[in-house]
PAKOLLUM-556893 format. One record per atom (N, C-alpha, C, O): residue number from 1; x, y, z negated; atom name; residue in one letter. Coordinates in pm, 1 decimal, decimal comma. Layout:
// residues N
<i NUM&px X&py Y&pz Z&at CA&aa a>
...
// end
This chain:
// residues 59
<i 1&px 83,4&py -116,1&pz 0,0&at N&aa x>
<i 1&px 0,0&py 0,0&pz 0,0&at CA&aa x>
<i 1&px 89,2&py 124,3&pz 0,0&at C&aa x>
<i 1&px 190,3&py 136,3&pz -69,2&at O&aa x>
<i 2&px 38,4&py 220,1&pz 89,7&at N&aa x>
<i 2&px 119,6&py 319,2&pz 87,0&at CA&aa x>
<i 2&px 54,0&py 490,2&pz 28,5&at C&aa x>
<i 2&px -46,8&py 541,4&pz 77,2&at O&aa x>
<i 3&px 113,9&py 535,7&pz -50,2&at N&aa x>
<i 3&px 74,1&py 626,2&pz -151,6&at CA&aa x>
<i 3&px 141,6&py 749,6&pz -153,5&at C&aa x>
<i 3&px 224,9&py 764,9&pz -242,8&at O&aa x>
<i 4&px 124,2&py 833,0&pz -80,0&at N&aa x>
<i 4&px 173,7&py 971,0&pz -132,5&at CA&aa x>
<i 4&px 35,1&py 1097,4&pz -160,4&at C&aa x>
<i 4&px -78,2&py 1102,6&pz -112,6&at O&aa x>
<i 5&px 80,5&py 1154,0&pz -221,5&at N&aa x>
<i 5&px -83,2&py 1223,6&pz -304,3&at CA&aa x>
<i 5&px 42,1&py 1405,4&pz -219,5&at C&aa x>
<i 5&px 152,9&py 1422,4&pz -168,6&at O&aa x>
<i 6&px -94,5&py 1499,1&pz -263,3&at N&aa x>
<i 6&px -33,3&py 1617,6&pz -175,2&at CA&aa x>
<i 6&px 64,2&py 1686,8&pz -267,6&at C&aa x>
<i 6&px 117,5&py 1784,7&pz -215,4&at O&aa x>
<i 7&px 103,7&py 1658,6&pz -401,2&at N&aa x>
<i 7&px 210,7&py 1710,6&pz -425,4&at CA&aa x>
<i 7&px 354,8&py 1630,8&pz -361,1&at C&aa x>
<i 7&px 455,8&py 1699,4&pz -345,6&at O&aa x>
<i 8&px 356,5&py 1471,2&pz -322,8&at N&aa x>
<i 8&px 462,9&py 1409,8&pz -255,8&at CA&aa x>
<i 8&px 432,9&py 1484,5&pz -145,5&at C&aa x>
<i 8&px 515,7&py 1575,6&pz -146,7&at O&aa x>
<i 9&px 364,8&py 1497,0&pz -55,3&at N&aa x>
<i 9&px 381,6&py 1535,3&pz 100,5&at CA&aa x>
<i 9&px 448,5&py 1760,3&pz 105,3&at C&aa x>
<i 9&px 509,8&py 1826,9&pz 188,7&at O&aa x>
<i 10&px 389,5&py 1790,6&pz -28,7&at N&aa x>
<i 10&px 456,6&py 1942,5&pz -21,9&at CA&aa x>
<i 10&px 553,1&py 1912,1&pz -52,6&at C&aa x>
<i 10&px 620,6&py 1958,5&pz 39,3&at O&aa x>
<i 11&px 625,8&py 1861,1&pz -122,7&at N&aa x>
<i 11&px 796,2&py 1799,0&pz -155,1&at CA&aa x>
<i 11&px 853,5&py 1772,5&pz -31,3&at C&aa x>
<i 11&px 941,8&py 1845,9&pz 13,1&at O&aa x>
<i 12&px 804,6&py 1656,1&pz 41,1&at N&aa x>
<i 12&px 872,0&py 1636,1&pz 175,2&at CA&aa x>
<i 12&px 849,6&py 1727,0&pz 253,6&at C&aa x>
<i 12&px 909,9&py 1699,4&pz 357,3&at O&aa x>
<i 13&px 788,9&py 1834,7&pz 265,2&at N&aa x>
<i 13&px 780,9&py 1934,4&pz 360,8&at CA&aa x>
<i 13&px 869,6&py 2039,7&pz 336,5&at C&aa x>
<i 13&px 941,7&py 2069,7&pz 431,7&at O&aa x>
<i 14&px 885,9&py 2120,7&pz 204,6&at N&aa x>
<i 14&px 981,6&py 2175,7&pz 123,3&at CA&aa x>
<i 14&px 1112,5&py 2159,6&pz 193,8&at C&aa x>
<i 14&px 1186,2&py 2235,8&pz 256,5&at O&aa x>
<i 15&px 1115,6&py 2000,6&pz 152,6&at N&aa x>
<i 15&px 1250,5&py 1915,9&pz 171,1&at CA&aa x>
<i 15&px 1319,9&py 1943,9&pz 296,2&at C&aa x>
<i 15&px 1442,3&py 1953,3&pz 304,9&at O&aa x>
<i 16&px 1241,6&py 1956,4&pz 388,2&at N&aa x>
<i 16&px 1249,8&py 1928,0&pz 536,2&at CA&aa x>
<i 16&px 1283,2&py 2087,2&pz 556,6&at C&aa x>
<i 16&px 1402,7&py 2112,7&pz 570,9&at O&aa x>
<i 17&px 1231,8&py 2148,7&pz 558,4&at N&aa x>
<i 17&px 1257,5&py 2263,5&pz 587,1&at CA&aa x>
<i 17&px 1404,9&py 2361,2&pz 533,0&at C&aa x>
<i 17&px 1475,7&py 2436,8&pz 599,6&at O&aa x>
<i 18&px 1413,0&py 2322,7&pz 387,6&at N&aa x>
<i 18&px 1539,1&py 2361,2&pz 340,7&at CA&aa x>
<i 18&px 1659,7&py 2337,6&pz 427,3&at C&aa x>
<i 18&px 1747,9&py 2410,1&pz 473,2&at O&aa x>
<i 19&px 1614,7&py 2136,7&pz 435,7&at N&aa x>
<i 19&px 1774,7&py 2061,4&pz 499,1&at CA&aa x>
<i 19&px 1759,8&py 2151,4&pz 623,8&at C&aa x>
<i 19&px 1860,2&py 2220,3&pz 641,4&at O&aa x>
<i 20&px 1645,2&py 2172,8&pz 730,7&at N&aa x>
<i 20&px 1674,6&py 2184,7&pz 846,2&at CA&aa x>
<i 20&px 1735,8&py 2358,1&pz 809,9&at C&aa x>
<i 20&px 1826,5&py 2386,6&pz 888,1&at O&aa x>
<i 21&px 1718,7&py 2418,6&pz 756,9&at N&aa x>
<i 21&px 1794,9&py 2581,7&pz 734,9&at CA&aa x>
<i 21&px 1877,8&py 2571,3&pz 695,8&at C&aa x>
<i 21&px 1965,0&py 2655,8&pz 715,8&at O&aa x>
<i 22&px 1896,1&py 2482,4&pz 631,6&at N&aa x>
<i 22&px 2073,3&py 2487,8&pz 575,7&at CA&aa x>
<i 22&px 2172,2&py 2413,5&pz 748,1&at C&aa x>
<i 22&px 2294,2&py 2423,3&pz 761,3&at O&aa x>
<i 23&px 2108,4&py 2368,1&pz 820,3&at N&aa x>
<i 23&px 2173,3&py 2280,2&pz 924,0&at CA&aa x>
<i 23&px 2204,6&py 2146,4&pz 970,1&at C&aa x>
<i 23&px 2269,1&py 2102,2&pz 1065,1&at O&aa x>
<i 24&px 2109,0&py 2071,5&pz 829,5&at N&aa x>
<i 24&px 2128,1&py 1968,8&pz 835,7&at CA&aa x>
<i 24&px 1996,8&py 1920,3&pz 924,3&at C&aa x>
<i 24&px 1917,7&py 1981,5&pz 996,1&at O&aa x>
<i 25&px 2014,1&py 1750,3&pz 876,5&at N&aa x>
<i 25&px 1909,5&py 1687,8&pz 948,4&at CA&aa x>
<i 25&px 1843,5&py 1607,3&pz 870,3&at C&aa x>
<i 25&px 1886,7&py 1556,4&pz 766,9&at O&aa x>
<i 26&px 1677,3&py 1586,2&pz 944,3&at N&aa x>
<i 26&px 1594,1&py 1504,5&pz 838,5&at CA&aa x>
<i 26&px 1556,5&py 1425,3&pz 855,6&at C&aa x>
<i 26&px 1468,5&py 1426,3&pz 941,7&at O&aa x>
<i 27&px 1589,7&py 1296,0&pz 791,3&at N&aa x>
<i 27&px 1479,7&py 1132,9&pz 847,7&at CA&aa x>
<i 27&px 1387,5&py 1112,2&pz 728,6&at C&aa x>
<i 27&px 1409,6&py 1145,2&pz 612,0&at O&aa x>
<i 28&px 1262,0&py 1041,6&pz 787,0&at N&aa x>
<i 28&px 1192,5&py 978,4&pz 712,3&at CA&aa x>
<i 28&px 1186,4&py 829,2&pz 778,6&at C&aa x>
<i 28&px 1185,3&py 799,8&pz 898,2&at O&aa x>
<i 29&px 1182,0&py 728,7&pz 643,0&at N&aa x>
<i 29&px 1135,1&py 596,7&pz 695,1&at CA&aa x>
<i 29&px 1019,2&py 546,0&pz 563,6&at C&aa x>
<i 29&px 1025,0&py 536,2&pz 441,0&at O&aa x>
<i 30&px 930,6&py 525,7&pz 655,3&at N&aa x>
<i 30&px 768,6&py 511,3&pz 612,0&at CA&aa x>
<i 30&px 718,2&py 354,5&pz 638,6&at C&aa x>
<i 30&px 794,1&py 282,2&pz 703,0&at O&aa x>
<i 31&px 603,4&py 305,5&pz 594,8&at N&aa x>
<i 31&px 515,6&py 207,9&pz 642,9&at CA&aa x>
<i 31&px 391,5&py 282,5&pz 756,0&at C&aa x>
<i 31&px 332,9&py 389,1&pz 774,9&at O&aa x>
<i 32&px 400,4&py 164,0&pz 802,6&at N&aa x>
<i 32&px 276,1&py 228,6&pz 916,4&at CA&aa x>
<i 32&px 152,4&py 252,0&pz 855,7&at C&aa x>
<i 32&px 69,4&py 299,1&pz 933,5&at O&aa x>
<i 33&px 94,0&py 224,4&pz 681,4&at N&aa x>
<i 33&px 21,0&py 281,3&pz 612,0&at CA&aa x>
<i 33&px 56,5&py 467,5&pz 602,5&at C&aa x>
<i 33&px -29,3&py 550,4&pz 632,6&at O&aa x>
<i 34&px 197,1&py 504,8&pz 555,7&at N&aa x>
<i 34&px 247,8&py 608,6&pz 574,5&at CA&aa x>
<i 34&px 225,1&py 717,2&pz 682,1&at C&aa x>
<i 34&px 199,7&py 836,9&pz 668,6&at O&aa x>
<i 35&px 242,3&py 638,0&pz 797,8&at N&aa x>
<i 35&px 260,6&py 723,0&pz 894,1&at CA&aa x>
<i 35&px 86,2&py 767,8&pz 923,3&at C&aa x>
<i 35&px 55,2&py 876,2&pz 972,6&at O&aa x>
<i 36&px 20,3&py 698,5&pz 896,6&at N&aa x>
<i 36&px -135,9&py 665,6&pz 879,5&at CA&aa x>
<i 36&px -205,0&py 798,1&pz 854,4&at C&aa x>
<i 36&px -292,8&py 857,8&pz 916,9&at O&aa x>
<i 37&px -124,8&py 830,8&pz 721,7&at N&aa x>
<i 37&px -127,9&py 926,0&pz 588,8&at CA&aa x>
<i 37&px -100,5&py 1076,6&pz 696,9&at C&aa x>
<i 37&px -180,1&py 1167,5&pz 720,1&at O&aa x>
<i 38&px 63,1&py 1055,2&pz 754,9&at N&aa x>
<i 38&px 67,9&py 1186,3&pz 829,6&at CA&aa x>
<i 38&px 16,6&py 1230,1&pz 890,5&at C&aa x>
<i 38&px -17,4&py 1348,4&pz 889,6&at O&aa x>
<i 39&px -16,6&py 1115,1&pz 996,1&at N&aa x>
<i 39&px -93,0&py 1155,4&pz 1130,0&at CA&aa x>
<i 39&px -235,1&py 1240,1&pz 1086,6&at C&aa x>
<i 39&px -269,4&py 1342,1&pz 1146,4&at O&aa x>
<i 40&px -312,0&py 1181,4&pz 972,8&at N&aa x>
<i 40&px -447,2&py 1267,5&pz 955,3&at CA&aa x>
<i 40&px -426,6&py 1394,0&pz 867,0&at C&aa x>
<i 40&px -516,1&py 1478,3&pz 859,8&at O&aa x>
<i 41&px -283,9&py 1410,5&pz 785,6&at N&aa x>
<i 41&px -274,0&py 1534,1&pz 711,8&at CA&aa x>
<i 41&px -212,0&py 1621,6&pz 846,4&at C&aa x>
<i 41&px -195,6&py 1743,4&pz 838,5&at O&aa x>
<i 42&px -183,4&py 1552,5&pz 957,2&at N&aa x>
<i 42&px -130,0&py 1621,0&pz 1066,2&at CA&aa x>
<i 42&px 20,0&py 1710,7&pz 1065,3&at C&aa x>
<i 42&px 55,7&py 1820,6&pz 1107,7&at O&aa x>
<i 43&px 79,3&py 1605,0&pz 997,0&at N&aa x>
<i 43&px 217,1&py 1614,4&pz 986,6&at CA&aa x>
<i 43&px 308,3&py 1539,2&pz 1040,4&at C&aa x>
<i 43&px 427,0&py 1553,4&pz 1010,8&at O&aa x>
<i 44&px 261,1&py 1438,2&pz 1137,1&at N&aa x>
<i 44&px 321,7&py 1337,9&pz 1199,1&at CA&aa x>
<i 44&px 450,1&py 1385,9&pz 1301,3&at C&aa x>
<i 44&px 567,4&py 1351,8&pz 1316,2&at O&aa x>
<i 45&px 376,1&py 1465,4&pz 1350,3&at N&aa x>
<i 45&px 524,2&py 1548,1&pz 1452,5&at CA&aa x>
<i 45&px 585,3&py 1593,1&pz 1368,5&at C&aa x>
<i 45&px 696,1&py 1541,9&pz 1352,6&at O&aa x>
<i 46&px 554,4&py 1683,7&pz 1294,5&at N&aa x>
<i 46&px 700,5&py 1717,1&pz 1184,8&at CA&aa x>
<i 46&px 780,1&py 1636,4&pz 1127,8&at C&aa x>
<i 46&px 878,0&py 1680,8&pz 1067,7&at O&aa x>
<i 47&px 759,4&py 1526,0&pz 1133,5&at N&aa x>
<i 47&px 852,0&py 1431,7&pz 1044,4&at CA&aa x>
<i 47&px 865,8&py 1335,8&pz 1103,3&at C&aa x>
<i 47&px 941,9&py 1264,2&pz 1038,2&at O&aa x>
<i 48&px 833,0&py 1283,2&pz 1202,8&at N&aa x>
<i 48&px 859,9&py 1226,0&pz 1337,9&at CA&aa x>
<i 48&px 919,6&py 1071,1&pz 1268,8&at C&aa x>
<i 48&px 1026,8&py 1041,1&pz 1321,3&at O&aa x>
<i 49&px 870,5&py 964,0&pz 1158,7&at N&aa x>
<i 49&px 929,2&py 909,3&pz 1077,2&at CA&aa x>
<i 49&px 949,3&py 792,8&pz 1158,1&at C&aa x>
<i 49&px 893,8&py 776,6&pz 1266,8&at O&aa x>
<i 50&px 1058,3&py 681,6&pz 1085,5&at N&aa x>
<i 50&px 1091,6&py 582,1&pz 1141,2&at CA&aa x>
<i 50&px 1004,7&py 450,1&pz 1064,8&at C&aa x>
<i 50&px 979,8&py 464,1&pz 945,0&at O&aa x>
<i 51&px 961,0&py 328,1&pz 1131,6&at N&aa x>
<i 51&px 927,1&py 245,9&pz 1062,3&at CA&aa x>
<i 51&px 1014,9&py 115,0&pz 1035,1&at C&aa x>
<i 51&px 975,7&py 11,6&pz 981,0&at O&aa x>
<i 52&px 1167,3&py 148,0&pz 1094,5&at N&aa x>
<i 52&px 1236,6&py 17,5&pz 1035,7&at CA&aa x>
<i 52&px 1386,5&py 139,4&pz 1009,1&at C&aa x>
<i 52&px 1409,1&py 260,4&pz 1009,8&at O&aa x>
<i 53&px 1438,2&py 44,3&pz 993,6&at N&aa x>
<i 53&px 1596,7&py 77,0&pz 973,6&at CA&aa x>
<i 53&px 1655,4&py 121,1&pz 1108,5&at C&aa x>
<i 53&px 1701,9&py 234,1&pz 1123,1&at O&aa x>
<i 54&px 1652,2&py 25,6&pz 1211,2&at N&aa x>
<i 54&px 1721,5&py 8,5&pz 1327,2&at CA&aa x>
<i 54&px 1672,8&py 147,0&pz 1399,7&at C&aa x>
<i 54&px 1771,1&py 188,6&pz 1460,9&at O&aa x>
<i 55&px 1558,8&py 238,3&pz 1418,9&at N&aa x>
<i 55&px 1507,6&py 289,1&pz 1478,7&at CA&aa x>
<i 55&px 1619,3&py 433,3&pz 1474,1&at C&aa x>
<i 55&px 1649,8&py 496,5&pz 1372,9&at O&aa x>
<i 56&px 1656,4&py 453,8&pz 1587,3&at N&aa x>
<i 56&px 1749,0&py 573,5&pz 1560,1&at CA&aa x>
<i 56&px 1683,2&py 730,0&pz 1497,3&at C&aa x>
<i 56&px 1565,4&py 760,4&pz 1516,4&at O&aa x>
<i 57&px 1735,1&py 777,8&pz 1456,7&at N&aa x>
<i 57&px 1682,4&py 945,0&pz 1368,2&at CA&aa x>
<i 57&px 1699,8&py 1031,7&pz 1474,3&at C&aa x>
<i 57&px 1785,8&py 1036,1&pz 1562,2&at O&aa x>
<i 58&px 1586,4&py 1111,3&pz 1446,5&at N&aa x>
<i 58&px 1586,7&py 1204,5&pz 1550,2&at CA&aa x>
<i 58&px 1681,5&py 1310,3&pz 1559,8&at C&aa x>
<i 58&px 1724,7&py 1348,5&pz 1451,1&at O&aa x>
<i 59&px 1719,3&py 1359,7&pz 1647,1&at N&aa x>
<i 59&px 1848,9&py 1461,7&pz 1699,9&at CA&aa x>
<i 59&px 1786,3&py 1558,7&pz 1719,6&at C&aa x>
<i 59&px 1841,8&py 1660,8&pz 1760,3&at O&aa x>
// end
């Protein structure tokens, strides 16, 4: 089961935004329950997440 409530998803958004201003870069790796979660809070493009290991991070 996959669980993030809207204070986890303002954290990862926070998160994301800092790393990307400072210059860095951001991965997420989720369950496809997860990605479930983004797609209807409509955050899915922003975080563009991976569902295994192998899946390369976005550039």
């Amino acid at each position: 089961m996959s669980v993030v409530d809207s204070t986890g998803l303002n954290l990862l958004l926070r998160l994301h935004r800092r790393v990307l201003e400072g210059g860095g870069t951001f991965s997420v790796l989720c369950t496809p329950g997860t990605r479930r979660l983004l797609r209807a809070h409509g955050t899915l493009d922003v975080f563009d997440p991976a569902t295994t290991w192998t899946e390369p991070a976005p550039v």
